[in-house]
KOLDO-587292 format. One record per atom (N, C-alpha, C): x, y, z; residue in three letters. Coordinates in steps of 0.05 Angstrom, whole numbers, plus 5000, padded with zeros to 4 digits. Layout:
<atoms>
XYZALA...
</atoms>
This chain:
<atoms>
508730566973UNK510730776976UNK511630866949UNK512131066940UNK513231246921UNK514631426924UNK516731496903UNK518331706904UNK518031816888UNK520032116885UNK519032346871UNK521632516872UNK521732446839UNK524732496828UNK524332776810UNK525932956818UNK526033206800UNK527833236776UNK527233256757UNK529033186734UNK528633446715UNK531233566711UNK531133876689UNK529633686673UNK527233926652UNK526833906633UNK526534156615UNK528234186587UNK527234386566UNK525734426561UNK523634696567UNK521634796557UNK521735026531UNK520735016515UNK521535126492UNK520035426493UNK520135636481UNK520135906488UNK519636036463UNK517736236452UNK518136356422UNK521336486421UNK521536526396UNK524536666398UNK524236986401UNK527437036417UNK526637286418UNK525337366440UNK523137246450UNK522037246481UNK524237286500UNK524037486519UNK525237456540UNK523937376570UNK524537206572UNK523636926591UNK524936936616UNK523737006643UNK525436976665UNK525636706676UNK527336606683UNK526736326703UNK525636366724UNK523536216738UNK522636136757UNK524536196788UNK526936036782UNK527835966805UNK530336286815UNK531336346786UNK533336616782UNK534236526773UNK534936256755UNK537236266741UNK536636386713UNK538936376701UNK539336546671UNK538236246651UNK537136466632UNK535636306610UNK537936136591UNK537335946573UNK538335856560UNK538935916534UNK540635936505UNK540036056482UNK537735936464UNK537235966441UNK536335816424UNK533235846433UNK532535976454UNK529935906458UNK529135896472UNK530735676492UNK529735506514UNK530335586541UNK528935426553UNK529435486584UNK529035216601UNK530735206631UNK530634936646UNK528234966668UNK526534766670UNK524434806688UNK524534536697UNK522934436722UNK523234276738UNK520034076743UNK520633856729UNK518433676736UNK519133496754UNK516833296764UNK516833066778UNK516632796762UNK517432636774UNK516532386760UNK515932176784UNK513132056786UNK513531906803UNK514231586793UNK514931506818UNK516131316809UNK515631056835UNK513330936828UNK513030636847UNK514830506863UNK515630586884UNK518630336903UNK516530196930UNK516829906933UNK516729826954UNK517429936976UNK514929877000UNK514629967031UNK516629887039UNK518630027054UNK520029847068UNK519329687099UNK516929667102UNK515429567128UNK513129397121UNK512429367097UNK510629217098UNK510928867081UNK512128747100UNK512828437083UNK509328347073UNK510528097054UNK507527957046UNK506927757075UNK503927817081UNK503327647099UNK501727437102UNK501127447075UNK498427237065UNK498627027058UNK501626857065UNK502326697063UNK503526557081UNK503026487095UNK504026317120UNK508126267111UNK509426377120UNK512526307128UNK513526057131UNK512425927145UNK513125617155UNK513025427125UNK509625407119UNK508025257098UNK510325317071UNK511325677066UNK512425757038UNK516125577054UNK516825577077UNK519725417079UNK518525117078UNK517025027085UNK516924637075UNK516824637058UNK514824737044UNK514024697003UNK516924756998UNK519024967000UNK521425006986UNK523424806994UNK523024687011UNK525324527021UNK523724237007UNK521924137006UNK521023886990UNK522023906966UNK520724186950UNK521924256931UNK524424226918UNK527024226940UNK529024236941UNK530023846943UNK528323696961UNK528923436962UNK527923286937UNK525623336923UNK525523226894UNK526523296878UNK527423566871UNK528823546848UNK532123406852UNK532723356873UNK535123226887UNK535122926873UNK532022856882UNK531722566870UNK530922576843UNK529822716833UNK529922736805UNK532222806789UNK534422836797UNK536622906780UNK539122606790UNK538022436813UNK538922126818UNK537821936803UNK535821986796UNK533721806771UNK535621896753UNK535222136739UNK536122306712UNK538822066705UNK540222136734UNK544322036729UNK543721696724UNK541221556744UNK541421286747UNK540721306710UNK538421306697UNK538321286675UNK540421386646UNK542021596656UNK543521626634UNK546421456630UNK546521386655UNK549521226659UNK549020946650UNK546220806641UNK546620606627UNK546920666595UNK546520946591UNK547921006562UNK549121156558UNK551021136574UNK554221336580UNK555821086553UNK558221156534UNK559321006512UNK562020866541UNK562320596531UNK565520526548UNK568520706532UNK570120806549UNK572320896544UNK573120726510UNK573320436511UNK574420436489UNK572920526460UNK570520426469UNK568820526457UNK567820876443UNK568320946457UNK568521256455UNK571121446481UNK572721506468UNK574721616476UNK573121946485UNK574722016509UNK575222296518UNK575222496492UNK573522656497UNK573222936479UNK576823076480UNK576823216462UNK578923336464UNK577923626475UNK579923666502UNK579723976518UNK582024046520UNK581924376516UNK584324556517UNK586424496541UNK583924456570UNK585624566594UNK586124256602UNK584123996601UNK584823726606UNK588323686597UNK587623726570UNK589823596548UNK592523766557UNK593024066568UNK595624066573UNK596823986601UNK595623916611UNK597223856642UNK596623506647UNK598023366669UNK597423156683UNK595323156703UNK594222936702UNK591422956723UNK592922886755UNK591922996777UNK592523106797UNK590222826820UNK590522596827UNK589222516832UNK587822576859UNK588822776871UNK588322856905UNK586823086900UNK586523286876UNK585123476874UNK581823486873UNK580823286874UNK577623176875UNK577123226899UNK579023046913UNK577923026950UNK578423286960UNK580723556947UNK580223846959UNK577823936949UNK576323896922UNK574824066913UNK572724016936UNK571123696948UNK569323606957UNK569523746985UNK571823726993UNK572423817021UNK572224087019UNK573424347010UNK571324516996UNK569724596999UNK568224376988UNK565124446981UNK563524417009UNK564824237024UNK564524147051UNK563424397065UNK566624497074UNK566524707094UNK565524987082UNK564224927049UNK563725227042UNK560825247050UNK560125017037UNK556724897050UNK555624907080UNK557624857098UNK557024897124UNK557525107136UNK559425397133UNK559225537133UNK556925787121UNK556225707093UNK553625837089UNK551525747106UNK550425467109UNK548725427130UNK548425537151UNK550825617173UNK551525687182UNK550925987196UNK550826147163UNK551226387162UNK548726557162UNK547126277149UNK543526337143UNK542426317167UNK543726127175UNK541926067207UNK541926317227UNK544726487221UNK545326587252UNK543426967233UNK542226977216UNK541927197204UNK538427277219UNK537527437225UNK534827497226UNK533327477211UNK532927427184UNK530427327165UNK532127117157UNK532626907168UNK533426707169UNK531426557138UNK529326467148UNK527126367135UNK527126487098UNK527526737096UNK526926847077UNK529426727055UNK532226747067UNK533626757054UNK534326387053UNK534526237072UNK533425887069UNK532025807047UNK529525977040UNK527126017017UNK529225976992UNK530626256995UNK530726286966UNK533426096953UNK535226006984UNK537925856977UNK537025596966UNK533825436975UNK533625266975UNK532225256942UNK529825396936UNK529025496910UNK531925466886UNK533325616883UNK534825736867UNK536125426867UNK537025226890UNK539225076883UNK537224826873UNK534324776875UNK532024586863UNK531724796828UNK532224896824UNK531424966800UNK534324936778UNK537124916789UNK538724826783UNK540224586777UNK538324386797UNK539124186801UNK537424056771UNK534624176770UNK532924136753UNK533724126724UNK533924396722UNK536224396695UNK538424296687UNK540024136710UNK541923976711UNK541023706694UNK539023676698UNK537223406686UNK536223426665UNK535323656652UNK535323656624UNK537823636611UNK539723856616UNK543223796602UNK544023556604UNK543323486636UNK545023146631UNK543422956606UNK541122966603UNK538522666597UNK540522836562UNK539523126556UNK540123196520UNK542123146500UNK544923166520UNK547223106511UNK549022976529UNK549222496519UNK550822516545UNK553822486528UNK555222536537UNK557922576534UNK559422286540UNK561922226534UNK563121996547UNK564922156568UNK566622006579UNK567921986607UNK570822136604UNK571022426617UNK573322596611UNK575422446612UNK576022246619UNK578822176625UNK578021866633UNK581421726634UNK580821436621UNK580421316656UNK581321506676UNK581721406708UNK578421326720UNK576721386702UNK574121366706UNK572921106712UNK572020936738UNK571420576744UNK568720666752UNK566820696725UNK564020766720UNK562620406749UNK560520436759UNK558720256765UNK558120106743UNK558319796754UNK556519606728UNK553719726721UNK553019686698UNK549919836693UNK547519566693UNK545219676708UNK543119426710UNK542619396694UNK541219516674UNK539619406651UNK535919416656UNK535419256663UNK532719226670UNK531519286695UNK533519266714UNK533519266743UNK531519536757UNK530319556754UNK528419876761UNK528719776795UNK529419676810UNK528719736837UNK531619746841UNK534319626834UNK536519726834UNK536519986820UNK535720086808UNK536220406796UNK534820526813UNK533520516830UNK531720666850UNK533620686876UNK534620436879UNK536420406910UNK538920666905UNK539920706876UNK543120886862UNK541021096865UNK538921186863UNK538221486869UNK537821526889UNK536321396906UNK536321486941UNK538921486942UNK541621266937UNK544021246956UNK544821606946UNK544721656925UNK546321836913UNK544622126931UNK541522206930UNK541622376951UNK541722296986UNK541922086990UNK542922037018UNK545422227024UNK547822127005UNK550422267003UNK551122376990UNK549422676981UNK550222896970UNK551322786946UNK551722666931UNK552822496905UNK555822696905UNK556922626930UNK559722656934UNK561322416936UNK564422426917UNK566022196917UNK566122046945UNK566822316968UNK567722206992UNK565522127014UNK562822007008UNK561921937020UNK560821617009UNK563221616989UNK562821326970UNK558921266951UNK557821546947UNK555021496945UNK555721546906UNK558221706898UNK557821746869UNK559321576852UNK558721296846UNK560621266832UNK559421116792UNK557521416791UNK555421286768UNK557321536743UNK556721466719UNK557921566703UNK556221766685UNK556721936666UNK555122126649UNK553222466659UNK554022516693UNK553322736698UNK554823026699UNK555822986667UNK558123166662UNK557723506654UNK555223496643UNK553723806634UNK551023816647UNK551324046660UNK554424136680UNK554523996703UNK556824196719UNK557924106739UNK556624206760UNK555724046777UNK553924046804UNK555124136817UNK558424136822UNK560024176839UNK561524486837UNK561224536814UNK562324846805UNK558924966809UNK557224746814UNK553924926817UNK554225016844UNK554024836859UNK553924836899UNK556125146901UNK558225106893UNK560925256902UNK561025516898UNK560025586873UNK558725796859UNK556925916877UNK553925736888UNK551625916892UNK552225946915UNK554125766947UNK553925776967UNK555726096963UNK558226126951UNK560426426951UNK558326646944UNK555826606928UNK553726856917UNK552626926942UNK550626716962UNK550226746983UNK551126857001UNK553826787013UNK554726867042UNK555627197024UNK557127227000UNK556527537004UNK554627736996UNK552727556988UNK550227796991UNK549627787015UNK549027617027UNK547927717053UNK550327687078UNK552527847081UNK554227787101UNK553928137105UNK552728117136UNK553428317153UNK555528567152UNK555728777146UNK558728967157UNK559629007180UNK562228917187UNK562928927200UNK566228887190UNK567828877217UNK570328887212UNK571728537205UNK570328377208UNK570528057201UNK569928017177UNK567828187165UNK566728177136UNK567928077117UNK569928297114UNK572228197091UNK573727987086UNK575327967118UNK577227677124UNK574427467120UNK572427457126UNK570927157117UNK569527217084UNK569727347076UNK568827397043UNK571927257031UNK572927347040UNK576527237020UNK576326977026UNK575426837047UNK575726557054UNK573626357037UNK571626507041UNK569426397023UNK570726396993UNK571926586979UNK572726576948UNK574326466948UNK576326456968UNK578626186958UNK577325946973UNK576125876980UNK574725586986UNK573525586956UNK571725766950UNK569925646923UNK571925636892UNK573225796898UNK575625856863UNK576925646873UNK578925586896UNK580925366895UNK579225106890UNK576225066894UNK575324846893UNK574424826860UNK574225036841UNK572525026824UNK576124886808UNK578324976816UNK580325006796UNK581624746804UNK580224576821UNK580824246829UNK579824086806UNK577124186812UNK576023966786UNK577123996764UNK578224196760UNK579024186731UNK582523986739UNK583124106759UNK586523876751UNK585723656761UNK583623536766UNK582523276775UNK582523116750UNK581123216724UNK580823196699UNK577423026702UNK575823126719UNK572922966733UNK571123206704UNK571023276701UNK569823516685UNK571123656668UNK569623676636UNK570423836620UNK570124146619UNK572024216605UNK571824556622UNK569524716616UNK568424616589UNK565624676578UNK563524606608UNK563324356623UNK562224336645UNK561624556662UNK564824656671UNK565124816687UNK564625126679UNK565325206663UNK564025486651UNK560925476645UNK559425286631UNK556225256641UNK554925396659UNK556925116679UNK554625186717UNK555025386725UNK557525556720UNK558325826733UNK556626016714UNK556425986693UNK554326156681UNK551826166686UNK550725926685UNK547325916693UNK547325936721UNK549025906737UNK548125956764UNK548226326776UNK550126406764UNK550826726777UNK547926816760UNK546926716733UNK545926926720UNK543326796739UNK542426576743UNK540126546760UNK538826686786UNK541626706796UNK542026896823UNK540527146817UNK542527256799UNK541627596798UNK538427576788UNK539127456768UNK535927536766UNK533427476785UNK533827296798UNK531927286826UNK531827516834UNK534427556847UNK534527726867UNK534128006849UNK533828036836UNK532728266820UNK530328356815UNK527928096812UNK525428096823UNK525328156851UNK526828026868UNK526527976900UNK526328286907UNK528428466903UNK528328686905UNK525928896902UNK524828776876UNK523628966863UNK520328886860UNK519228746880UNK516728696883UNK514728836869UNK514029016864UNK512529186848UNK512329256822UNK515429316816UNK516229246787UNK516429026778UNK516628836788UNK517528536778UNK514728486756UNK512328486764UNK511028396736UNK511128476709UNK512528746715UNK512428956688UNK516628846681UNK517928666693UNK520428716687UNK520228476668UNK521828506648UNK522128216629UNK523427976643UNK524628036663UNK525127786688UNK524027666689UNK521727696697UNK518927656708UNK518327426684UNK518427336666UNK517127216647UNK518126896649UNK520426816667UNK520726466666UNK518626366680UNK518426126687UNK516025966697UNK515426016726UNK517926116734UNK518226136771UNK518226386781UNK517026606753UNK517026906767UNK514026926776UNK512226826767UNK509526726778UNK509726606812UNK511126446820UNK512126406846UNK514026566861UNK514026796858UNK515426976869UNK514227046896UNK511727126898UNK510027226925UNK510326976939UNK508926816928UNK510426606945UNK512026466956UNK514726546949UNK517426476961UNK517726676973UNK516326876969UNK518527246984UNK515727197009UNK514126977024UNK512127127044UNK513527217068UNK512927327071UNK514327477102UNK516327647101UNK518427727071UNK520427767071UNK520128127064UNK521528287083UNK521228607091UNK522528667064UNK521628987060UNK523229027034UNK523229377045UNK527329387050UNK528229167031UNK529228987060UNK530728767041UNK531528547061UNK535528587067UNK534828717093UNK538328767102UNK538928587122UNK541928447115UNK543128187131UNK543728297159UNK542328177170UNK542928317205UNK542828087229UNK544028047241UNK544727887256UNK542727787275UNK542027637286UNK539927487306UNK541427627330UNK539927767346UNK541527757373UNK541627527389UNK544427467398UNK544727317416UNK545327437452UNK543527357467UNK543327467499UNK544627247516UNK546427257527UNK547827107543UNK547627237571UNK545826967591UNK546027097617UNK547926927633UNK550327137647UNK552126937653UNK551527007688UNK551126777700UNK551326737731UNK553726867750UNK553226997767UNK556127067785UNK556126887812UNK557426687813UNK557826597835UNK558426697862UNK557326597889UNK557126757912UNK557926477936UNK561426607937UNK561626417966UNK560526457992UNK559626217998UNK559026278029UNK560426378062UNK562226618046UNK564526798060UNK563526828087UNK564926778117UNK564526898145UNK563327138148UNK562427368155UNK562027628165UNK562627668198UNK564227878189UNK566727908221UNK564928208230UNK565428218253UNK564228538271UNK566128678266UNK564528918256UNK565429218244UNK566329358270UNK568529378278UNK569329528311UNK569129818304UNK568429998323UNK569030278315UNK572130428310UNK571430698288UNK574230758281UNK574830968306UNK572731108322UNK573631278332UNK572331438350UNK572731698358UNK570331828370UNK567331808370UNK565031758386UNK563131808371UNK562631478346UNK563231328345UNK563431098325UNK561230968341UNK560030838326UNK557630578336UNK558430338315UNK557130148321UNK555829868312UNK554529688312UNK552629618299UNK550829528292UNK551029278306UNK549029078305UNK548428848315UNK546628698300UNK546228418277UNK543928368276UNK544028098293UNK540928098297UNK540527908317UNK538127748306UNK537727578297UNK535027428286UNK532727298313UNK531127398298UNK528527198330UNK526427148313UNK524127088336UNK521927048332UNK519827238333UNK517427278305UNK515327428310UNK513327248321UNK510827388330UNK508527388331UNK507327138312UNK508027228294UNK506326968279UNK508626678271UNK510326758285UNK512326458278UNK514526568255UNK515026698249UNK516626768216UNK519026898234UNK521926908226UNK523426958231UNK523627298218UNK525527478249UNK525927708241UNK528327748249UNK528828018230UNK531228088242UNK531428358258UNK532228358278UNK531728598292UNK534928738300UNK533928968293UNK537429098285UNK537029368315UNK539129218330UNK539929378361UNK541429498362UNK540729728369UNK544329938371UNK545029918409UNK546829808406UNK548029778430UNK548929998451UNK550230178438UNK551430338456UNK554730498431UNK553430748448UNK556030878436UNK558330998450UNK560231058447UNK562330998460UNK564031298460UNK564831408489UNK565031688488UNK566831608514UNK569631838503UNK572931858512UNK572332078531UNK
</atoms>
């Protein structure tokens, strides 16, 4: 599919020529005159998704995708937290926003809770959408390639422990099948406080939790439906994700450097996907296109229409009308000339029940 954009262009004229326009309008000075080209210009079908890739096969590969780098960033934490420094040993960095207030010890368990109901609500939101699959793809993609990078920041620079309230895990040492058991426990339970699965030290750049909160608020409003609910659940979603992002910080769990990071690399990750996603055609020629995962693009986008609008799954509810087994009384006549009917059930010829409808008699004053 292509379009075909008309754009004035100056055509230049000897001087002194008197030049009519084409269309009737009046010439320009100096020379010139406005004439009318095309330019075409390449846009994706809007009917023709990629089909050459099986849908199902591109959602397992993205969702495995999504379970190892999970465990690869539980390895990453199990190994760096045996060379996390001890508090006395290395004291808390000095931070602007830590250092002026008191730490808030109940503000962790809102951020998680939060993250809870922001997480299950986007799930939620993906599920009930018609390209369900497409957009699962890309929530699940985008949050394995984050998690990924999470593991280089953490392994390059580890940091010591924002604050002194920190009761790090004893560290094994040699133990490799105990450091194996702290990465399964840790993606078993989301490496959330409140499911008692996090309690390992040094996964401070960045914050996983300003990551989740961040990408689940990107999601539900790119793809939330219009309608008259729209708004009221967009405001709920941003104060679930900002009141959660502005916990961790009075928690004193993360340095603010942490938290400005993940919010950075995650929005800018977003757009630029979804900027390829859009733009299928252009995407090889766009400088987007050039990280390791714009080569996996056709393959995450198989099946997905372009363009891709959030539209709801219909739901068909067939609801039953119940039917009492009410008496039927004889219809008497109203008047002159009135009859009524009779049914009377018998027997046919071949054994099957009939009903044979008798007019009795009509009734004359």
């Amino acid at each position: 599919m292509s379009l075909l954009q008309s754009t004035p262009t100056l055509l230049s004229v000897p001087s002194g020529g008197e030049v009519t326009h084409e269309d009737g309008q009046s010439n320009l000075p100096n020379g010139w005159r406005v004439a009318e080209r095309s330019v075409l210009i390449p846009a994706p079908s809007p009917a023709t998704p990629n089909t050459c890739i099986s849908p199902a096969l591109a959602t397992a590969v993205t969702f495995l995708y999504l379970v190892m780098s999970g465990l690869a960033t539980g390895v990453t934490l199990t190994l760096v937290h045996e060379h996390v420094p001890p508090p006395n040993v290395s004291p808390p960095l000095p931070d602007i926003l830590l250092s002026s207030g008191q730490r808030l010890s109940w503000a962790f368990s809102v951020c998680e809770t939060n993250g809870l109901v922001l997480a299950s609500l986007c799930l939620l939101h993906c599920l009930l959408l018609r390209q369900r699959q497409v957009i699962l793809r890309r929530f699940m993609f985008l949050a394995g390639t984050l998690y990924l990078y999470r593991c280089i920041t953490m392994a390059a620079t580890i940091l010591p422990v924002p604050g002194l309230h920190f009761q790090c895990a004893p560290k094994l040492g040699n133990d490799v099948a105990g450091r194996v058991r702290r990465a399964f426990r840790l993606l078993a339970g989301g490496g959330m406080t409140l499911t008692g699965a996090h309690n390992l030290c040094g996964d401070y750049l960045y914050s996983g939790h300003t990551m989740v909160l961040t990408l689940c608020y990107l999601f539900c409003s790119q793809y939330c439906p219009s309608g008259v609910w729209s708004r009221p659940y967009l405001i709920i979603c941003w104060l679930l994700s900002t009141s959660g992002i502005i916990c961790i910080l009075l928690a004193h769990d993360h340095y603010t450097v942490d938290v400005i990071v993940a919010y950075y690399i995650t929005t800018r990750l977003f757009w630029a996907y979804h900027t390829l996603a859009v733009l299928p055609t252009l995407a090889p020629s766009l400088p987007l296109y050039r990280p390791w995962w714009g080569c996996l693009l056709r393959f995450l986008e198989a099946g997905a229409p372009y363009p891709l609008t959030p539209e709801l799954c219909p739901l068909k509810w067939s609801w039953g009308t119940p039917r009492l087994p009410l008496p039927r009384f004889p219809r008497w006549p109203r008047g002159r000339g009135a009859g009524y009917n009779r049914l009377q059930q018998g027997e046919a010829h071949g054994g099957a029940a009939a009903i044979q409808i008798t007019y009795m008699r009509r009734y004359q004053i």
